[in-house]
N, C-alpha and C positions, 0 to 999 in steps of 0.2 A: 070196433077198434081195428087199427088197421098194422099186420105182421109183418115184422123187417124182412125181405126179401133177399136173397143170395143170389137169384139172378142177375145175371148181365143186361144191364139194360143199354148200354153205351155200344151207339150203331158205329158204325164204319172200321174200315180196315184195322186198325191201331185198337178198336175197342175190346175184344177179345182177352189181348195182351195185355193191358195194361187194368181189366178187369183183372185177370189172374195174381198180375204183381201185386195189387192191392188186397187180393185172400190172403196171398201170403207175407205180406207186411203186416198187415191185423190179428195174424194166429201166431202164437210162439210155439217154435220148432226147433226141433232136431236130431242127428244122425251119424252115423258113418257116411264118408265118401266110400264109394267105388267105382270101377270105370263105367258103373251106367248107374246115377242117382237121381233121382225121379225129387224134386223139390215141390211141386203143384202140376195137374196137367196144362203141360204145353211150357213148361221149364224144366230144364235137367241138364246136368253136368255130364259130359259124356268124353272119356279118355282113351287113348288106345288101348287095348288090353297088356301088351306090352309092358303097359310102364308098372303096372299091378298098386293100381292108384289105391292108398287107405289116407287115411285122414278124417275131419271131424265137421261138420257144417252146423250153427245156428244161425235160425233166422227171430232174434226177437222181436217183440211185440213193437211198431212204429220199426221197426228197419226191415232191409228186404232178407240180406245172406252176408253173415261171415261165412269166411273158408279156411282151415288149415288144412290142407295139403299135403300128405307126404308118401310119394310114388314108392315104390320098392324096388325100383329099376330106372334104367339111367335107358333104355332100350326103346323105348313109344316115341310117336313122334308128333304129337297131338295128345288136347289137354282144352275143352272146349267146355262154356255155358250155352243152351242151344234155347234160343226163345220164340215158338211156333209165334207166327205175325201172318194171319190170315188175309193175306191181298192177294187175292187171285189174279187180278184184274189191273193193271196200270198205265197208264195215259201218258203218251211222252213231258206231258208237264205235271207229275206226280214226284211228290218231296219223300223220301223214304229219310226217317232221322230218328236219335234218342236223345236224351239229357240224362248224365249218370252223375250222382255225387258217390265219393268213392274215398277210399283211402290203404294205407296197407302200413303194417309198422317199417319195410325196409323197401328200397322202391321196387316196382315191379313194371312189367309192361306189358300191354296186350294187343291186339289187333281185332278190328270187327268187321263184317262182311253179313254181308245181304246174299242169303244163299235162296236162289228160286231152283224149284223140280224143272227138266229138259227132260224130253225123250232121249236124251243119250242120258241121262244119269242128272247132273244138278250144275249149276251154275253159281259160282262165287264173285260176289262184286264187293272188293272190299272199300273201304270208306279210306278218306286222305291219312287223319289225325290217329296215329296211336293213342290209345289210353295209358298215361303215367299216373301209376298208382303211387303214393307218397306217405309219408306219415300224417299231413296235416290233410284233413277234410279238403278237396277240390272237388270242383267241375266238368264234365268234361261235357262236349258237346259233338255230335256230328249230323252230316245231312249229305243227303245224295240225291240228284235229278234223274229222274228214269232214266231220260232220253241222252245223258251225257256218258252212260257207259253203255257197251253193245253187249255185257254182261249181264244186263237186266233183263230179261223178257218182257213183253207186255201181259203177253200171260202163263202162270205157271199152276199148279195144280197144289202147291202145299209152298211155303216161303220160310222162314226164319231169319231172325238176327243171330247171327255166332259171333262168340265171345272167345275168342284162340285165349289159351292164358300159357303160362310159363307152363314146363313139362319137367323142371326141379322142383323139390318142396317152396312153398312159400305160404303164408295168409297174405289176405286182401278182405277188405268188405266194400261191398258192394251195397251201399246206406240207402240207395234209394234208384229208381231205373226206370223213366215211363220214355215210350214210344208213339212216334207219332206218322202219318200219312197222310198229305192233303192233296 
């Protein structure tokens, strides 16, 4: 008889990533926020200390993250989801993108960026589309080509996707989030 496995078995770039998001869409979870919360490794919410982030996060079972929010200060200036995305490696014709279904009771808005490690410190390439967060379930979609911003490296030593969110209270969830790299 053959035993369900929890390894990763999904090879390239994106596989990693999108192995993690699906532990934790499969486990029912949850938490305090604070400005450094650890939801699986290689995701977490990370906020200026400033802003003296408290709040509440589940993830149930089939969804990824709810988030309720609520800073203690009006002071930070940043308010991030950070999702390790292991591509060391990228080829001027390399697609870096996600598909997010999403929603929020009141609208909200976020910004995402392709943050790659630089010997000077790190590199931000953000993507076109805001994310509008809404009451009704949406889509949102984005994509970037390595070679069309001079903010990507070809190679970097550690990468993520960030997820800038609002740095007032708010909820949002975050229903479902895979990534991809071809």
């Amino acid at each position: 008889m053959f035993r369900k496995s929890r390894a990763n078995l999904v090879p390239g770039a994106d596989g990693q990533a999108n192995y993690s998001l699906g532990v934790l869409r499969e486990k029912a979870t949850e938490g305090p926020l604070s400005h450094a919360t650890r939801f699986i490794e290689g995701f977490s919410l990370k906020a200026d200390p400033l802003l003296k982030m408290a709040g509440h996060y589940t993830s149930p079972k089939g969804r990824l993250l709810d988030l309720s929010a609520k800073p203690g200060s009006d002071q930070g200036n940043w308010c991030a989801l950070h999702l390790s995305l292991p591509a060391q490696s990228l080829t001027e014709d390399s697609l870096i993108g996600f598909v997010a279904r999403i929603s929020a009771p009141e609208i909200a808005v976020a910004r995402v960026c392709l943050r790659s490690q630089t010997p000077e410190g790190f590199s931000d390439s953000f993507f076109d589309k805001h994310m509008l967060f809404r009451p009704e379930d949406s889509t949102h979609m984005d994509v970037q080509q390595a070679h069309y911003s001079e903010d990507i490296p070809a190679r970097a030593e550690w990468r993520e996707l960030v997820f800038f969110l609002p740095t007032d209270a708010f909820e949002l969830s975050l229903i479902d989030l895979r990534v991809f790299v071809i």
